[in-house]
N, C-alpha and C positions, 0 to 999 in steps of 0.2 A: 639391899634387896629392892629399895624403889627403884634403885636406877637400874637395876637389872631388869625390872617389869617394860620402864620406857624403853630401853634399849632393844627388848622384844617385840612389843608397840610399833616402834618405830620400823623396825623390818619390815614387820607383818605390810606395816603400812606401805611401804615402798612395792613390796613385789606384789601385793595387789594392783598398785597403779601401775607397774610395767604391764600386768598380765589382763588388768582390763581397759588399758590404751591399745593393746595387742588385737585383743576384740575388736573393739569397737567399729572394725572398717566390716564385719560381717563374716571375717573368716571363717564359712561353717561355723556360725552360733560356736564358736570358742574351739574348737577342736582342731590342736595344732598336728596334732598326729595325722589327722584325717583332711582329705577335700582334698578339691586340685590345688589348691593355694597352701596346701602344709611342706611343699619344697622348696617353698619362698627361705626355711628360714635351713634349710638344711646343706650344705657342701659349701665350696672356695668363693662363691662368688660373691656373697657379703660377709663384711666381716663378724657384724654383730647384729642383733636381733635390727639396734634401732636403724642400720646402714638396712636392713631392709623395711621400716617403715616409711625411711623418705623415701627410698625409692618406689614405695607402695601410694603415700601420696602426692608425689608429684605425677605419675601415672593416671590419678585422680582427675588432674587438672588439663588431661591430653584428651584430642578429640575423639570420638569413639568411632568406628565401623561395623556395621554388622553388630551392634549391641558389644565391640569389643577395644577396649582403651590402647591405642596404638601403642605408647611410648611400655605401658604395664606389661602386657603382653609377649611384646616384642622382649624386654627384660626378664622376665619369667619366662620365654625359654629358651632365652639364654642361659638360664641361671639353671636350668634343672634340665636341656634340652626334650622335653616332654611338649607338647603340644598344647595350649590351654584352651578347654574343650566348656568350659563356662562363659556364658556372654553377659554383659553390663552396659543395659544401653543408658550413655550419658550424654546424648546430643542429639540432636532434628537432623535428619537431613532423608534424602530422597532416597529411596528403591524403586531399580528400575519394575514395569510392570509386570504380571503374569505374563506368559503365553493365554492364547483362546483355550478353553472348552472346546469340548467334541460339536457342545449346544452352540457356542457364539458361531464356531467353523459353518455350520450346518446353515444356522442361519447367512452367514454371509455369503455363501453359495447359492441359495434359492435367493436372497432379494439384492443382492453386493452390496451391503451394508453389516460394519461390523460394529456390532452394538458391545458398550461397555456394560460391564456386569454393576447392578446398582450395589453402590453402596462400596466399592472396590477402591474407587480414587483414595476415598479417605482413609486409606492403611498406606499409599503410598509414599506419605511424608511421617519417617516414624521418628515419637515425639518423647525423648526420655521420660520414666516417672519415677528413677530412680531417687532422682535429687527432690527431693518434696518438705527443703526447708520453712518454706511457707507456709502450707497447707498446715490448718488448725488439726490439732490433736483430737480426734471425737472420745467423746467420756468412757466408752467401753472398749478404748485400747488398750489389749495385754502386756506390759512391762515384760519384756524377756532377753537373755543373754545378747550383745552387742546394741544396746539401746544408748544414749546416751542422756544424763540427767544433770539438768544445771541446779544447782543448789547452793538456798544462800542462807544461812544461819545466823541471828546475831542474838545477842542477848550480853549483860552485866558481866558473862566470865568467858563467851567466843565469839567469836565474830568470823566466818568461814563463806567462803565465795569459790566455788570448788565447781570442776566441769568433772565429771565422772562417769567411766563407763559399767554394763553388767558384765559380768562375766560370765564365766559358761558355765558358773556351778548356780547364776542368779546373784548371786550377789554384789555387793558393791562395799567399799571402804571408806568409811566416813573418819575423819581425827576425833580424838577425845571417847570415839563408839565402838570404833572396828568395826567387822563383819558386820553388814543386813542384808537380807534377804530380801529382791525385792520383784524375781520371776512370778507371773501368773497374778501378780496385783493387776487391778484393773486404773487408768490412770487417775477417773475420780475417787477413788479410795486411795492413791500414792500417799499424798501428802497427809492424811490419816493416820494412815501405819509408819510411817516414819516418825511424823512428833509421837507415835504410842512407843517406839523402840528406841528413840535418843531420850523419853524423859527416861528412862530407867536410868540413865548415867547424869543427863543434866536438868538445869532448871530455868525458868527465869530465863525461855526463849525464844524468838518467831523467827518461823521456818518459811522459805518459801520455794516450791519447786518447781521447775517446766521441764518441758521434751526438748532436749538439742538436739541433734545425728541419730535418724532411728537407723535400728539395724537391717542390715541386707535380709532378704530371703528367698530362699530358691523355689522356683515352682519348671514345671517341666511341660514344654507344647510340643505335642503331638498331634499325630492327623493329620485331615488336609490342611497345613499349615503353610503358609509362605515361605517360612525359616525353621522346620522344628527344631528343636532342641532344650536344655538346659540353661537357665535365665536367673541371674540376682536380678529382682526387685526390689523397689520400697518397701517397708513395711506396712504403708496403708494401701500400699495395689489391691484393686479387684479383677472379676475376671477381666471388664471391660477394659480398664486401663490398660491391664498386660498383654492385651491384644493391639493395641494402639501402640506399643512398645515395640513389640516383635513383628510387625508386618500382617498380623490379621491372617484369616483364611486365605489359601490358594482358589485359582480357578475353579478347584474341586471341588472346593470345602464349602460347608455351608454357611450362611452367616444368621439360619435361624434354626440351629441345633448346636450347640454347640457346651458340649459338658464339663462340668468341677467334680472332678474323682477327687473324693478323702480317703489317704486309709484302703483305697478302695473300693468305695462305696461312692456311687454316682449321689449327689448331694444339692445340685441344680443342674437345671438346663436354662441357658438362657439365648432368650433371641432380639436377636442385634436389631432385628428390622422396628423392634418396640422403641429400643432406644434411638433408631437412626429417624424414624417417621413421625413420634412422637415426645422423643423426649422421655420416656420412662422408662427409668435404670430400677424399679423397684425389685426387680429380679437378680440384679446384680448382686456379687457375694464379694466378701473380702477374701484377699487369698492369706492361706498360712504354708511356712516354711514346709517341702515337699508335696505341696499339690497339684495335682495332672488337670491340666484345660486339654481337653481333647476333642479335635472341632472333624467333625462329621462328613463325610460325602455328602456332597449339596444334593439336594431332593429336587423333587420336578419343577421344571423353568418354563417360564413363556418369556415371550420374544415384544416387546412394546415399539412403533417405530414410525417414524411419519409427523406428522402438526401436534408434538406432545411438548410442552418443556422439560422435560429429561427421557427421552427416548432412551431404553437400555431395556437389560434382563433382568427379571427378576424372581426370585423363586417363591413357590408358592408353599401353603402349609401342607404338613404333610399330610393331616388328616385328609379323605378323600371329601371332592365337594367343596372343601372349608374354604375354600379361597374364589372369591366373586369377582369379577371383573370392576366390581365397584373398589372393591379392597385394593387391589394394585393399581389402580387409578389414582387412590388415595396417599399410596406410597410416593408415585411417581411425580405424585404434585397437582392431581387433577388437569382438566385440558383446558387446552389454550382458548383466548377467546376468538380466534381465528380460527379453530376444530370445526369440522364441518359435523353439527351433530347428527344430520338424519342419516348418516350411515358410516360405518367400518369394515373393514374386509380381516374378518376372521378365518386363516389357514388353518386347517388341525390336522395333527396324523394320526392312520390308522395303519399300523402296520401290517392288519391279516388281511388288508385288501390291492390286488394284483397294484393298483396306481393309489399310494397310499394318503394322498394328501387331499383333503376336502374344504373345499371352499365355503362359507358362509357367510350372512349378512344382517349386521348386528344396526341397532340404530341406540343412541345414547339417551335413551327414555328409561323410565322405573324397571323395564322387563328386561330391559338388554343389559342393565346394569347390573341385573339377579344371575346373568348367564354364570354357571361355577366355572371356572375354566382347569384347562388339564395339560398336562406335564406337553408340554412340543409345539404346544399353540402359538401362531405369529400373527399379532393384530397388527392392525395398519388403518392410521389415523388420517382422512382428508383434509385437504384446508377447504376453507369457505369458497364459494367461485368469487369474483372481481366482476360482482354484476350488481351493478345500484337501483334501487327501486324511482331515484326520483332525482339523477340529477342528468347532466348531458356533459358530454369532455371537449373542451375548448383550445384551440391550438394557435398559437396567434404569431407568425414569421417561425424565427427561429427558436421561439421560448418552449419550456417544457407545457405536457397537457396538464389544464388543471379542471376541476370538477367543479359545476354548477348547479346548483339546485334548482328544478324546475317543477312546475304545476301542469294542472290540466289547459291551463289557460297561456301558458309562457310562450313568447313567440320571440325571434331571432333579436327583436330593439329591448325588449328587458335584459337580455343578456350583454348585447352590444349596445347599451343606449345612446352613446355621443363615439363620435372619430375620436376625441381624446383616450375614451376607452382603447384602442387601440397600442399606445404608447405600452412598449415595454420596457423592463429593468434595461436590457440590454441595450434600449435605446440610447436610456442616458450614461450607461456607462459609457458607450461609446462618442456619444456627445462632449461630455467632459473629461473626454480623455483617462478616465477609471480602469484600472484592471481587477478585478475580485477574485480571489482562487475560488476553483468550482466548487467547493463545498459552501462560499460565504455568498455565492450570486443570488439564491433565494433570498438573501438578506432584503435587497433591496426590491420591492413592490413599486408598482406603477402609480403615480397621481391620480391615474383615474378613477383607479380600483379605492383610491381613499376619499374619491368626492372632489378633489383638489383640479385647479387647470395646471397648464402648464407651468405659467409664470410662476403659480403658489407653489408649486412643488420643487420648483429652484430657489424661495427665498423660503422656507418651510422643507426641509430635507427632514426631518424628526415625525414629521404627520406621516412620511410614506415609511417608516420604519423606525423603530426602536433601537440605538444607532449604541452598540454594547460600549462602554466606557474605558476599556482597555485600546490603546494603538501599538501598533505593530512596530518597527524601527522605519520601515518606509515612508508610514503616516506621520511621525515626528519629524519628517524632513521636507514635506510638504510644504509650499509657498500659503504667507499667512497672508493673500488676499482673499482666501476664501469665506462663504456666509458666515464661518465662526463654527459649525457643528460638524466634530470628527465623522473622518469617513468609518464605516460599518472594521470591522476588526478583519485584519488580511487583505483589504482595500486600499491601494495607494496608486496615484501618476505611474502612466506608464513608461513614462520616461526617466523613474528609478529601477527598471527591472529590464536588462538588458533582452531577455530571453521570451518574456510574454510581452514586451512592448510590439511585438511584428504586430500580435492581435489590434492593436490598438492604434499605433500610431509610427509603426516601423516600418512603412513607404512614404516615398513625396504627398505632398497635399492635395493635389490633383487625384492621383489614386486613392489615398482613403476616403476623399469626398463624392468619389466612384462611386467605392465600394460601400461605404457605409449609405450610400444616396438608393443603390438598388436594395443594400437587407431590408434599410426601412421604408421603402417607397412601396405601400401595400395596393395590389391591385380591385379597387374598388369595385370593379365593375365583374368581377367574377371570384366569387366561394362555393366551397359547396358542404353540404350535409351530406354523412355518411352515415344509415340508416338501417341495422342490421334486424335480416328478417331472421328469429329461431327456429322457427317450422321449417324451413328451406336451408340452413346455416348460407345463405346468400345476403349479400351487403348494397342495397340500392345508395345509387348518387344521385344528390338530389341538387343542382347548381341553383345561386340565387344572384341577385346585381346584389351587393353586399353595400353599395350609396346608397343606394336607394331605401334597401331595408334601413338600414339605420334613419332614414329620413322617414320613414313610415309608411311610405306605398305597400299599398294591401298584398300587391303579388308578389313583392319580394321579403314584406315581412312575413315569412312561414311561421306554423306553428311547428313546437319542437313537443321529439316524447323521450319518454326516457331512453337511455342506451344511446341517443344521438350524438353522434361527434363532428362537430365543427373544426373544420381548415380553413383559416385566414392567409393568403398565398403575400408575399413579395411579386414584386417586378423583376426579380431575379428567378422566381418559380416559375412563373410563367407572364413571358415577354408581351408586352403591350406593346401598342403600335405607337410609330416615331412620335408621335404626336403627343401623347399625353406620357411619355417620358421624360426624365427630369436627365438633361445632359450636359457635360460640363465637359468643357475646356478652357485651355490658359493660352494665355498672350505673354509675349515681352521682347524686352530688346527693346528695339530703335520707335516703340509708339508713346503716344504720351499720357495713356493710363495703363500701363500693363497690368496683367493680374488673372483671375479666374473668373468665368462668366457662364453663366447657363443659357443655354442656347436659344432662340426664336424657332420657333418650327419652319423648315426651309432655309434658316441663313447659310449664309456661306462666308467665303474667307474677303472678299473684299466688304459687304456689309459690316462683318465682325470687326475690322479694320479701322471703319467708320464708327464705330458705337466707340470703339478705344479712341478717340478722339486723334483718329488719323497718325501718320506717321510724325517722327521728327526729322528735324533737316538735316541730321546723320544717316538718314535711313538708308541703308541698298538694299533694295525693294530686287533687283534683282538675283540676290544671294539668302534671300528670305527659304527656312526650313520648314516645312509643314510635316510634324510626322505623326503615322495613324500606328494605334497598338494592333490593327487586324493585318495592316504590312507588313512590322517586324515581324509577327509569329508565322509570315508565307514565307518571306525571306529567309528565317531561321530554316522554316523548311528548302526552300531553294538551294540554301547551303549545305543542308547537308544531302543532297541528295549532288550536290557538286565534289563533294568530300569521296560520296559512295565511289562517284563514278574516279576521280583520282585516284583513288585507291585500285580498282580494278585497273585502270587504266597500268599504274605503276606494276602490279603483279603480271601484267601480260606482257608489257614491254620487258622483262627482265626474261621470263619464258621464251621469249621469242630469241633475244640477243644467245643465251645459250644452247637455243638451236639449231643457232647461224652458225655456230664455230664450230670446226670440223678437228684441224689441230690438237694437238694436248698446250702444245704453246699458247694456242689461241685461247681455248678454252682456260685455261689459266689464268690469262689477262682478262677477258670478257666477263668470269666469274671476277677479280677484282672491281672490276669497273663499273658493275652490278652491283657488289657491296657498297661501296663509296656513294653512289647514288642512291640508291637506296634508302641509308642511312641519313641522307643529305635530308630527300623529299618528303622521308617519312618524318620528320622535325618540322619541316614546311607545316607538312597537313595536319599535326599535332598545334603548332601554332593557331592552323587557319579555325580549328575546332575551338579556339576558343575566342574567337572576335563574336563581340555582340552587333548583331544587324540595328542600323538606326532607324527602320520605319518610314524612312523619308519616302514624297511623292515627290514626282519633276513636276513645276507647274509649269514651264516652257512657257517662260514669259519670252517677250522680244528684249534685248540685253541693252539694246538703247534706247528705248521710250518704254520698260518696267512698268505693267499696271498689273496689278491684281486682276486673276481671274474669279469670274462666278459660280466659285467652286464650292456644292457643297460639305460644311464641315458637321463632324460628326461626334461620337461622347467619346473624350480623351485625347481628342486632337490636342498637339501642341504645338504652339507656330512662335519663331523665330526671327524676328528681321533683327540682321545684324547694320554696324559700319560695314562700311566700303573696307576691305581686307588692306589692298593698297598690294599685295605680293599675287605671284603666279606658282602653281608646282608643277615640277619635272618630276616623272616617278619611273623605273622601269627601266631598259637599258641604255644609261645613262652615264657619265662618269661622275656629275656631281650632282646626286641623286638626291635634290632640296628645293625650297623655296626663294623666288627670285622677285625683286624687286618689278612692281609692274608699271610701263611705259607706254602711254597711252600713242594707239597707233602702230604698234610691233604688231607682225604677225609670232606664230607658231615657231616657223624657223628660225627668229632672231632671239628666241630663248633654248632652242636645242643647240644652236651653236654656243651659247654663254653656259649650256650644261654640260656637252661636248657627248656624243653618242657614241656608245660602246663598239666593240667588234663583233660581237654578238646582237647586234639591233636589227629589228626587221623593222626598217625606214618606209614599205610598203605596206604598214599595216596599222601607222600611226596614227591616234584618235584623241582625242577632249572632251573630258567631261565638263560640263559647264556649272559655273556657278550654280544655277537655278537646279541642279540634279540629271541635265539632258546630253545626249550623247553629239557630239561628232564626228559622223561616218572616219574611215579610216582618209589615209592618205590627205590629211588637214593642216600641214607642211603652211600650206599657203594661208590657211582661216585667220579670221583676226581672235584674236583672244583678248578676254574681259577678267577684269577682277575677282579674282577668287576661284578662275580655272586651275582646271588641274591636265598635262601634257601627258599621255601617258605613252610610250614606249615598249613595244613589247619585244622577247627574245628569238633569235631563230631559234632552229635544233641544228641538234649536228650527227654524225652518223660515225661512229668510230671503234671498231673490229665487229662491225654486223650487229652493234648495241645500240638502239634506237634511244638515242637518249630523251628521259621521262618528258621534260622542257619542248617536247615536239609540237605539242599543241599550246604553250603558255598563248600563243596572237591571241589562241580562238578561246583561251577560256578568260581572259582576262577582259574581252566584249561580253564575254555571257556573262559574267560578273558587276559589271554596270548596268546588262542590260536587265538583270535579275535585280537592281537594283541594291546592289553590296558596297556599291563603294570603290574608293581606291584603295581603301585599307587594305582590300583582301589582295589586289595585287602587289600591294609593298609587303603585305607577310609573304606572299611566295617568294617574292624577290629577296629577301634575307638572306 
C-alpha cells in the first residue's frame, strides 16, 4: 500500500512539472486550448510537447522586430501556418519616425521650419521591458499562473533546491508536499504561507524563497498609437514602461491623456509630460493581464521655435486657460541665455476672421509669461543683437576680430600700446615654419597680448599659451633642437605635411620671404576706425598715422567709443611707396657673396653687384640673367595671345586651301594635307601652351668690354651670372639642330656650315639672340658671335595643291618671339 501511495506521488509529481515548465514562458497564463500560442503544440510539425519547448526557447534567444521574435514567429507559422498576431518586444532597436501632423505640416508652411513633436524622439528607440530579470520584486506583487519560484528547503529529513513554475490552476508542486496553492499571494506573505502549508507534512525546516522568470502578460494598445495592437509584457510593466515598449503615441496621439481601461472601467489617466518634465511617475499604474492603454487624439498644440534650447511642439492641457506660456517654457527647458527677452512674436489663429492669423507682441516679463495660450499659436523666440556696451573690435593683418574692452577715457595706445602689440599668432607660425589646422590656430596668442617681447616669447612659448600635453604623430617627428616645450596639439613643421606645406613653406625662399615680408609688413602710417552711427545706420571712417598713435601724438591718438572697429592694414592691403618698403632679391652664380638681400632705396643691379663683393674670375658678366616676376606674367601674357592668334591663323589657312580646290581629286588631297598638318601644328601649339616664360630682361651690354648697367632692381628680382658657356646654338632649319663648340673669332656662317642648313631655310631672314637676351637683326650670316648665342634659323613655306601651308609665317613669329621676349625655347617647340 505504501508503495502504491509513492508511486501516485511520484506521477502527480512528474506531470505537474511537465505542466508548469509548460507555463512558465506565459502561455496565456496556462491555457493550452486557448491563445495564439496553443497551436504550438498541435499537428506534424513537433513531435512532442518538449520538441516544441526548445523550439519555444531558443526563439527566446532570437532578435526581435516590431516587438516580434524572428526565429519564434517565423516557426510558429510554419507550424500551424496562421499568422502570429501577438507581439514580444525583446530587444532596443530603432522605429523609423512618424509622418507630420496636419499641426507640424501647417506650421512648416507659414515659417519653413519643421519642428519635432516634444517628447516624440524618446519612443523612437523602443526598449524591451519584457525581460526584467533584474528588477527587484516590490512586496505587493500578486503570485499568479506562469510565475516562476526558486525554492530552497533544508532541514534534518530534506534538503530541496527546486526551480518551479504556477500553473494555470495557481498552483505549484513541491516533493514530500504536493499541491499548493499559491495564485493571489501577495510576495511579502509568499514565504508565510508556504512554511504555514509544508509544516502540515514536515518539521524541523528553513525555507527560503525568491521570484525567478515572471510571467508574461497581455495588455492591448489602442488609439493614437504608433503600433496598436496586442502585446506580452512583463509582469511588473506599467502604463509607462509599455509605452516605451511599443513605440508610444503617433503623431495624433496625445502624450498628456492617455488612458488604463480595467474590465472596462477607465481607472487612470496619465500624462507623459509630468513624467517627461518632471520626473513624476506617481500616476503611473501597473498593468495587469488584459488591460487596454488607450492614448487619445492629441489636444491643442502651439508651435515654439527660434533662440530656445529645444525648439518643437507642444501640447497644451486641455482644460481651457490652464496652460501659460510660462508652463511650456518650463517643459521646453526655459530660454537661452542668448533669448532676446524684451520681445517675441506671438502668431494666433482665428478662424472666423476673412485673414485669420494675428500677430502679437509678447516680452518675457511676469505679464507676458501669465499670457494662457491656445490651440494654433506659433511663438518665435529672438536672439540677443551682437552689440556690446563697452568694448571696440580689433582687426590686426590677417588675424580673426577680437573684442576689447574700452572706457570713457580709452584712446587708440591703451589698446595698441607698443608695435610689439602688433605681432600675431600667424606671424610666428609662419616665422618658424608651423602649420596649425584651423581649428587649433587660436591656440597660440601673441607675446604681446602676454606682456612678453619678442625674444621672451621664443624662449618662453608656455607664457603665450597653455601648450595641451597630447602630440599629434607629426609633432613626435619633429627635430629635437627645439626650446624643449611641445607644439600646441595638431601643430607640426610644415615640412611633414605635403598638402598644407604650400601655406608655409612650399615655394623657393625668395618668394616666401616675399610673401610673408608683405602679410607682415603693417602699414604704419595709415589705419582707420570705422565708427557706426545708429540714427542714420551710416558707418563714418575715421583714418589715423597708426606710428604715431602708438607713440602718443595727441592727433593721432583718438579717443575710441564703443561699437568702434579698428583695421590694422599690411603693405599688401594697401601699397606704400618704394621707399619705406621691405624688398628682396637674390644673387648667385659667378659673385663672391651670393645670397638674398634687401634692397637700398634706388639700387640697382651694378651697385647690388658691388655690395656682393663683386664678381669672380669665372664670371661672364656678359651672359648674366636678370629676371623680373612683372615680366613673366606679360610674357605669359604675350604668349598666349601668340598661341590665340596661331590658332586662328591655322583655322583660316585650312578654310582657305579648301576653297582653292575646285576638283574632287584635288579636293581629296588638299582635305588630306589639311588633316596631316593640322594634326601636326596643333601638337606644336599644345606643346608651346605649356612652356613657362623666364622673366628675363636684355641688359644689352657690349659683348666685349661687359659692364653692368645702372639698372634699377626691384622686389623679386633674381640675377644670375654664369661661366663662360664655352658652346654656341643652332636652332631652326638646320640639319644638326644642337650645340656647337665656340671658337673665338668664327662668324655666324662658320657654324651654320658645321650645322648644315635644311632645304626648307629661309637664309634671308637669319637672326641671333645674344647671350645678354638681345636680338640680331636678320641677315647676320656675317656677325660675329660670342658665347652662349644662340643661331636661329627660320623655315620657308611652301604652297602645294592651293594649301597654304601653316609654316608660312614661322620667319616672322619666331622674331616676335624673341622680341616678346620668349626665348628660343618657343621656336625649338615649333620646330619639333
Amino acid at each position: 500500500m505504501t508503495q502504491m501511495k509513492n508511486l501516485i506521488l511520484l506521477l502527480l509529481l512528474c506531470s505537474g512539472l511537465l505542466i508548469s515548465t509548460a507555463f512558465s514562458a506565459g502561455f496565456n497564463q496556462g491555457n493550452l486550448g486557448e491563445g495564439p500560442n496553443a497551436n504550438m503544440f498541435q499537428g506534424d510539425s513537433y513531435g512532442s510537447l518538449s520538441d516544441a519547448m526548445r523550439a519555444y526557447q531558443s526563439s527566446r534567444k532570437a532578435p526581435s522586430v516590431m516587438g516580434r521574435p524572428l526565429n519564434f514567429s517565423d516557426n510558429l507559422n510554419k507550424a500551424t501556418g496562421e499568422d502570429n498576431t501577438q507581439k514580444s518586444f525583446q530587444a532596443e532597436f530603432e522605429v523609423p519616425p512618424p509622418a507630420p501632423n496636419l499641426f507640424q505640416s501647417f506650421v512648416q508652411k507659414t515659417t519653413g521650419v519643421l519642428l519635432p513633436i516634444f517628447g516624440q524622439t524618446l519612443f523612437n528607440r523602443v526598449n524591451t521591458f519584457a525581460e526584467q530579470q533584474s528588477a527587484p520584486i516590490p512586496a505587493d506583487y500578486v503570485v499568479g499562473p506562469g510565475d516562476e519560484l526558486l525554492l530552497k528547503i533544508f532541514g534534518a529529513s530534506v534538503d530541496i533546491d527546486q526551480h518551479v513554475f504556477v500553473d494555470r490552476d495557481g498552483m505549484i508542486i513541491l516533493p514530500k508536499v504536493g499541491p499548493v496553492s499559491v495564485a493571489g499571494i501577495r510576495m511579502s506573505e509568499l514565504e508565510k504561507h508556504l512554511k504555514h502549508r509544508i509544516s502540515k507534512v514536515l518539521s524541523n525546516f528553513r525555507l527560503f524563497v525568491s521570484m525567478g522568470q515572471l510571467r508574461g502578460i497581455e495588455v492591448y494598445i489602442i488609439g493614437q498609437a504608433r503600433h496598436p495592437g496586442k502585446y506580452v509584457v512583463g509582469g511588473l510593466s506599467t502604463v509607462i514602461s509599455a509605452l516605451f515598449s511599443t513605440g508610444g503615441p503617433s503623431s495624433t496621439g496625445s502624450l498628456r491623456a492617455i488612458q488604463l481601461v480595467r474590465s472596462g472601467k477607465v481607472i487612470a489617466t496619465v500624462d507623459l509630460y509630468e513624467f517627461l518634465t518632471k520626473g513624476d511617475s506617481s500616476k503611473d499604474r501597473r498593468l495587469l493581464s488584459g488591460d487596454v492603454i488607450n492614448i487619445l487624439p492629441v489636444g491643442p498644440m502651439v508651435a515654439l521655435k527660434g533662440e530656445l534650447p529645444s525648439p518643437a511642439i507642444f501640447e497644451l492641457s486641455r482644460a481651457p486657460n490652464a496652460t501659460s506660456l510660462r508652463d511650456i517654457l518650463s517643459a521646453a527647458g526655459g530660454v537661452a541665455a542668448q533669448t532676446a527677452p524684451q520681445k517675441l512674436s506671438l502668431e494666433r489663429l482665428d478662424p472666423e476672421k476673412q485673414k485669420p492669423l494675428v500677430v502679437q507682441t509678447l516680452a518675457l516679463n511676469e505679464e507676458g509669461l501669465k499670457t494662457p495660450l491656445k490651440d494654433g499659436d506659433i511663438l518665435t523666440f529672438f536672439p540677443i543683437k551682437a552689440d556690446f556696451e563697452n568694448a571696440v573690435a580689433l582687426r590686426i593683418l590677417d588675424e580673426d576680430i577680437v573684442r576689447v574692452p574700452v572706457t570713457a577715457s580709452t584712446r587708440i595706445k591703451d589698446v595698441l600700446p607698443t608695435r610689439e602689440a602688433m605681432l600675431t599668432s600667424g606671424y610666428f607660425l609662419r616665422r618658424f615654419g608651423i602649420i596649425c589646422k584651423p581649428a587649433e590656430l587660436d591656440t597660440i596668442r601673441t607675446s604681446a597680448r602676454a606682456g612678453l617681447s619678442n625674444s621672451q616669447a621664443v624662449q618662453n612659448p608656455s607664457k603665450i599659451q597653455n601648450a595641451p600635453s597630447g602630440q599629434s604623430q607629426a609633432q613626435s617627428q619633429m627635430p629635437a633642437q627645439n626650446t624643449g616645450t611641445p607644439l600646441p596639439m595638431n601643430c607640426f613643421p610644415a615640412s611633414l605635411d605635403k598638402d598644407l606645406s604650400k601655406e608655409v613653406g612650399g615655394e623657393n625662399d625668395i618668394s616666401r620671404i616675399r610673401r610673408f615680408n608683405g602679410i607682415d609688413q603693417i602699414n604704419w602710417e595709415h589705419a582707420i576706425i570705422e565708427r557706426p552711427n545708429p540714427m542714420e545706420f551710416t558707418t563714418e571712417i575715421i583714418p589715423f598715422n597708426l606710428g604715431k598713435a602708438i607713440a602718443g601724438d595727441e592727433l593721432s591718438n583718438l579717443l575710441l567709443q564703443p561699437g568702434d572697429a579698428i583695421t590694422v592694414f599690411s603693405q599688401q592691403d594697401i601699397a606704400v611707396p618704394i621707399e619705406r618698403q621691405t624688398q628682396i632679391v637674390r644673387i648667385q652664380g659667378e659673385v663672391k657673396a651670393p645670397g638674398v638681400y634687401q634692397l637700398q632705396p634706388g639700387e640697382t643691379l651694378k651697385a647690388l653687384v658691388a655690395r656682393a663683393g663683386g664678381v669672380t674670375a669665372n664670371a661672364y658678366n656678359y651672359g648674366t640673367e636678370l629676371s623680373r616676376q612683372s615680366v613673366k606674367v606679360r610674357q605669359r601674357e604675350n604668349l598666349n595671345t601668340i598661341i590665340n592668334r596661331l590658332e586662328a591663323q591655322l583655322s583660316m589657312e585650312s578654310a582657305k586651301a579648301l576653297a582653292g580646290a575646285t576638283q574632287t581629286a584635288e579636293i581629296s588631297q588638299v582635305s588630306a594635307i589639311n588633316e596631316q598638318y593640322t594634326r601636326s601644328f596643333q601638337a606644336k601649339i599644345e606643346r608651346l601652351k605649356q612652356m613657362m616664360p623666364s622673366g628675363r630682361i636684355s641688359l644689352e651690354m657690349d659683348p666685349s668690354e661687359p659692364e653692368f648697367p645702372d639698372f634699377k632692381l626691384t622686389d623679386g628680382d633674381e640675377i644670375k651670372i654664369p661661366t663662360e658657356p664655352g658652346y654656341v646654338s643652332v636652332v631652326g632649319a638646320v640639319l644638326n639642330e644642337n650645340v656647337l663648340i665656340f671658337h673665338p673669332g668664327r662668324k655666324a656662317s662658320n657654324y651654320l656650315d658645321v650645322a648644315g642648313l635644311a632645304e626648307n631655310a629661309e637664309t634671308h631672314e637669319i637672326f641671333i639672340v645674344r647671350a645678354d637676351g638681345s636680338i640680331e637683326p636678320p641677315s647676320a650670316k656675317r656677325a660675329k658671335v660670342y658665347p652662349g648665342d644662340t643661331i636661329v634659323v627660320p623655315e620657308k613655306f611652301y604652297k602645294e595643291s592651293g594649301y597654304s601651308i601653316f609654316m608660312k609665317g614661322l620667319k616672322d613669329w619666331t622674331q616676335v618671339f624673341f622680341q616678346l621676349g620668349l626665348g628660343a625655347a618657343a621656336v625649338h617647340t615649333l620646330n619639333k
